[in-house]
C-alpha positions as CSV (number, residue, x, y, z in Angstrom):
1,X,1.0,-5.7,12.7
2,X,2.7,-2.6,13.7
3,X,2.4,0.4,11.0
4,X,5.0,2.2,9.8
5,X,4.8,5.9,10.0
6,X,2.3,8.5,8.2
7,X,4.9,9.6,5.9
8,X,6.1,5.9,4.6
9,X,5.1,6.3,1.2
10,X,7.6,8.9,0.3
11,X,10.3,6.1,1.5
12,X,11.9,3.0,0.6
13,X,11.0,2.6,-3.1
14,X,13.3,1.0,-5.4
15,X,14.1,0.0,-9.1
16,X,14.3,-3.8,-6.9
17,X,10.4,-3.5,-7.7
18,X,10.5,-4.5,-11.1
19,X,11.0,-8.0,-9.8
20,X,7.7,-8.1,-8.0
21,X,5.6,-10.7,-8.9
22,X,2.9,-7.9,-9.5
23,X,4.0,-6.3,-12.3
24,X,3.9,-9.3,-14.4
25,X,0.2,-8.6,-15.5
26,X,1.2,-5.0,-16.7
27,X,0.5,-5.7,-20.8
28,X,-2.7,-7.5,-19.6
29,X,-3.9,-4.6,-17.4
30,X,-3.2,-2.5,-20.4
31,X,-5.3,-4.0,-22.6
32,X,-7.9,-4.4,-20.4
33,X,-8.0,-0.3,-19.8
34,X,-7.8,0.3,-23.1
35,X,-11.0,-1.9,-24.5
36,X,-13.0,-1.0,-21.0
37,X,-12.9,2.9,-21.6
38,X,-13.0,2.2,-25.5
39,X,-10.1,3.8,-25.8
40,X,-9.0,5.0,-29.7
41,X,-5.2,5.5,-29.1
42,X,-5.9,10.1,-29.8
43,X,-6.4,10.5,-25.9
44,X,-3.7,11.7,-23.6
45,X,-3.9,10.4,-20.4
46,X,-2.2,11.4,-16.8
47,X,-0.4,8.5,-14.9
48,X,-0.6,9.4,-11.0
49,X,2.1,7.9,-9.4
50,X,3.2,6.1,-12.2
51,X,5.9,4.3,-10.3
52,X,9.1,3.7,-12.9
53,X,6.4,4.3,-15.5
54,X,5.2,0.3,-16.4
55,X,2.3,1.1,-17.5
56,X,2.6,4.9,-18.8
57,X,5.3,3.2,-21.5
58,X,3.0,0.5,-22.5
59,X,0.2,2.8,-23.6
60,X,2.8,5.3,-25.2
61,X,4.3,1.9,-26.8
62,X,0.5,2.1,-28.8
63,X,0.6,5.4,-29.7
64,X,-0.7,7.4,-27.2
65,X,0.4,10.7,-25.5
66,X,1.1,10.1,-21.5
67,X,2.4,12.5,-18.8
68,X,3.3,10.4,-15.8
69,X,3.9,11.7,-12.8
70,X,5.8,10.3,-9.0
71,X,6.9,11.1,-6.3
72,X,10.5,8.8,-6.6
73,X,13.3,10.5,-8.1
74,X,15.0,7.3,-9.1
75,X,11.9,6.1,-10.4
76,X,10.8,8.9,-12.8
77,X,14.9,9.1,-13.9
78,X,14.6,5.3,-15.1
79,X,11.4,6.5,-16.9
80,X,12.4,9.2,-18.6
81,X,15.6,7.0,-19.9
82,X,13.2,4.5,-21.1
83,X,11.5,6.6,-23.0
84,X,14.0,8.8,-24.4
85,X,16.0,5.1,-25.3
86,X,12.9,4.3,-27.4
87,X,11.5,7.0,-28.5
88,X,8.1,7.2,-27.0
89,X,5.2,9.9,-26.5
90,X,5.8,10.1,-22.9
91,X,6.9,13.0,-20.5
92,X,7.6,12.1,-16.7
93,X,7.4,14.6,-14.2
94,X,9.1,13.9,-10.2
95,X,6.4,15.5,-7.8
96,X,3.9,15.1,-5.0
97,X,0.8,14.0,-7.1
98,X,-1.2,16.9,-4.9
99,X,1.2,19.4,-6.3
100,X,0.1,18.9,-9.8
101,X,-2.3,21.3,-11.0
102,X,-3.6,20.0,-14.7
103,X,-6.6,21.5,-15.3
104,X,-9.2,20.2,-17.9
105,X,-6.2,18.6,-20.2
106,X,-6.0,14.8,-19.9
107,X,-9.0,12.6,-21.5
108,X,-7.5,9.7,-19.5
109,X,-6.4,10.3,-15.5
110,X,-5.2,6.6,-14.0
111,X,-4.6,5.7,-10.4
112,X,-3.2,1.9,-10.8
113,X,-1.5,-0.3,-8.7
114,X,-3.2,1.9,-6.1
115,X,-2.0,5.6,-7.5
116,X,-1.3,6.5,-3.9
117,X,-5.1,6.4,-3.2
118,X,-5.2,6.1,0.5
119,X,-1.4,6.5,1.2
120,X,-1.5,10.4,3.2
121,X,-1.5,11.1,6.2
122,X,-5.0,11.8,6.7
123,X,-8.6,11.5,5.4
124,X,-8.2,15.3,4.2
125,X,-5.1,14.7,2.5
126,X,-6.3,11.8,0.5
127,X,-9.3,13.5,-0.7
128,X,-7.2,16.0,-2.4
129,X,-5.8,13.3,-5.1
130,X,-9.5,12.7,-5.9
131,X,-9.4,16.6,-6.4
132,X,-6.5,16.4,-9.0
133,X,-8.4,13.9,-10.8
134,X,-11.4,15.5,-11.2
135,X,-9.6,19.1,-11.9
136,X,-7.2,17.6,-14.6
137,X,-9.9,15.9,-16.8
138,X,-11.8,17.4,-19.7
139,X,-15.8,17.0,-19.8
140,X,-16.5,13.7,-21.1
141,X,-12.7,12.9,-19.7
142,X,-12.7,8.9,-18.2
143,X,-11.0,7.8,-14.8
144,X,-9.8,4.3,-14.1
145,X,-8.0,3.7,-10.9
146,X,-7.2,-0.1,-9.3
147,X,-7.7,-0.3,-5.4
148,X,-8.1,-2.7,-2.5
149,X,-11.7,-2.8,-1.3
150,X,-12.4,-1.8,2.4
151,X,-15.9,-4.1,2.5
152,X,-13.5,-6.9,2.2
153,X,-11.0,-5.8,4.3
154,X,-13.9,-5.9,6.3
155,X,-15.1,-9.3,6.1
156,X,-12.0,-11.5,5.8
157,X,-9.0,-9.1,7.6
158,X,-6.3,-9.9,9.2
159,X,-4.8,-12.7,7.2
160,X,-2.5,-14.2,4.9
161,X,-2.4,-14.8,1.4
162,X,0.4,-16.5,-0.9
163,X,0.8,-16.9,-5.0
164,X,2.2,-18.6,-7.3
165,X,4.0,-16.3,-9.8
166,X,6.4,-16.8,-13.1
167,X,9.8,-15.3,-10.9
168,X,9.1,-16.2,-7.0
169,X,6.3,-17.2,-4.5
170,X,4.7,-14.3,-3.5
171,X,3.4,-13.8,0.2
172,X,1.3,-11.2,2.0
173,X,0.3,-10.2,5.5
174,X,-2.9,-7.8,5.6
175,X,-4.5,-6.2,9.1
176,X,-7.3,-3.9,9.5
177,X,-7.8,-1.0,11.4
178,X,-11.4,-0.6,11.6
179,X,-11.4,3.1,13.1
180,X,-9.3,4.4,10.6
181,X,-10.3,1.8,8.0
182,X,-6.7,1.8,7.4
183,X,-5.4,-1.5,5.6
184,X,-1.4,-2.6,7.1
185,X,0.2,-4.4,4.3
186,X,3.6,-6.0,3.8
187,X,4.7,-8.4,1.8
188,X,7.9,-10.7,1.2
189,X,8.6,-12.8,-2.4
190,X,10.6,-15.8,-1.9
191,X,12.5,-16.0,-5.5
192,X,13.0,-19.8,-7.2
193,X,16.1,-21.3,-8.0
194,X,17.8,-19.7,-5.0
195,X,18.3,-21.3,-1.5
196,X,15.0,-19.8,0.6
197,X,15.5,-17.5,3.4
198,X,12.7,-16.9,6.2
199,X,10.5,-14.1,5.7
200,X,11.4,-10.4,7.6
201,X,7.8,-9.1,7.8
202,X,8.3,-5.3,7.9
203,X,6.0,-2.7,9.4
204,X,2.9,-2.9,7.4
205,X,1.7,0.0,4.9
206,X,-1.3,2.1,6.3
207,X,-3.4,2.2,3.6
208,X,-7.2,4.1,3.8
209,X,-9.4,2.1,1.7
210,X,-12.9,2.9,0.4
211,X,-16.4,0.8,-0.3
212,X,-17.6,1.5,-3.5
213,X,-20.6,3.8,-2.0
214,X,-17.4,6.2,-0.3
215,X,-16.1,6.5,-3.7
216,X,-19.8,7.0,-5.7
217,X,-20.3,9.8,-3.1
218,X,-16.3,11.2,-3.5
219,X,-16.8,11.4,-7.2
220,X,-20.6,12.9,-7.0
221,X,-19.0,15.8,-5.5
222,X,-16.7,16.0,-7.6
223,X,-19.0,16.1,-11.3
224,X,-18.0,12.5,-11.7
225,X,-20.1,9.7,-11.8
226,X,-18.7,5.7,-11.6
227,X,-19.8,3.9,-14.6
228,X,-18.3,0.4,-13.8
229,X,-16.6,-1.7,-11.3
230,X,-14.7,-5.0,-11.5
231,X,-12.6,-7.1,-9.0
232,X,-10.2,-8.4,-11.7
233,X,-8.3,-7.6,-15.0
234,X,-10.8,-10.1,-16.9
235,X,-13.8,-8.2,-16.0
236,X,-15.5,-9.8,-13.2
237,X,-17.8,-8.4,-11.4
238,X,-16.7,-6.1,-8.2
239,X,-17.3,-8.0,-4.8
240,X,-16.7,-7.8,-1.6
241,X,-15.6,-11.4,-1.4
242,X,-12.4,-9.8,-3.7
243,X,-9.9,-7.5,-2.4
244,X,-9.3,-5.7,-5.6
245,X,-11.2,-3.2,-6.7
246,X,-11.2,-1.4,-10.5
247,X,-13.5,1.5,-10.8
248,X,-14.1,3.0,-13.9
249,X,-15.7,6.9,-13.6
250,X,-16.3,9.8,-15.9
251,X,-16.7,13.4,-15.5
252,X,-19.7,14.6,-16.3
């Protein structure tokens, strides 16, 4: 699969991704953070690329205080009506994520649905997000971010995968670039009810992905430490057999 170009994550995002079969699990995901990091519902908590802001308005929906932040203006607009519209604890701010400079005010940082972990252009750029996090979070402050896993890129890439969700059929294309360890993605949903048109595969997404020993030593030098990993929502243990990955740090 041909990648697109380094700077592809800053294009081609739309509100057309509320209809991905992916967000579906967003309430789930939610309350799977919240109980994982024991969360109390006083803690204000930093969404990284927060995308149109699914999961930032859930946990201001509960009562807590959220600054999302992302680099799509259209997303952060839609956002910012939402929560105005309802009233919610929630601020949105349109930025480059590295451009934030927080510093020892969030008890919460998340990176979900990737948090543009791996999306820059190089290995130099991408360790500056993990700077952010670390920077932003109070002592004692928890991280929880939701990744694809490089060991099984490793072990199962390239292939195809396809799922069955409650709007459309969902399928994938993944590739691996083992020198960069750079993941291609791209993905097409085939929507029920309508007549089904074939799939136009796009350029894939380079993505960097990290083993769960790259990230232990990232956050080490950082004053964080990892204190869980899981491959799904529902707590399972992290594998490489899985290709998500949920890791759950703290700064110490």
């Amino acid at each position: 699969m041909q990648a697109k170009g380094s700077d592809w994550y800053k294009h081609g995002w739309t509100l057309d991704i509320k209809n991905q079969s992916w967000v579906e699990d967003t309430e789930n995901q939610v309350d799977f953070i919240i109980k994982t990091l024991e969360l109390t519902g006083k803690e204000r908590i930093l969404d990284l690329a927060c995308g149109y802001g699914r999961h930032s308005l859930s946990f201001a929906q509960r009562g807590f205080s959220v600054v999302g932040v992302d680099i799509t203006k259209d997303y952060i607009d839609d956002a910012i009506k939402n929560a105005k519209n309802n009233s919610l604890p929630a601020q949105f701010i349109q930025a480059d994520i590295r451009d934030v400079n927080f510093v020892n005010e969030f008890d919460v940082v998340l990176n979900l649905a990737d948090g543009a972990i791996g999306y820059l252009e190089t290995d130099e750029e991408n360790l500056k997000i993990f700077d952010v996090i670390s920077r932003a979070l109070k002592k004692g402050g928890k991280h929880f971010m939701d990744v694809c896993n490089a060991e099984h890129a490793e072990h199962y890439f390239p292939r195809t995968n396809w799922e069955i969700c409650e709007k459309a059929l969902a399928l994938a294309q993944f590739d691996w670039d083992e020198k960069t360890r750079r993941m291609m993605f791209a993905g097409y949903d085939i929507p029920y009810g309508v007549p089904a048109e074939k799939p136009q595969i796009p350029g894939g997404d380079p993505t960097r992905l990290y083993s769960i020993d790259e990230l232990c030593s990232i956050f080490e030098q950082r004053r964080m430490k990892i204190v869980h990993t899981f491959s799904d929502y529902y707590g399972s243990v992290a594998s490489y057999k899985k290709l998500q990955l949920l890791v759950y740090s703290m700064k110490v």
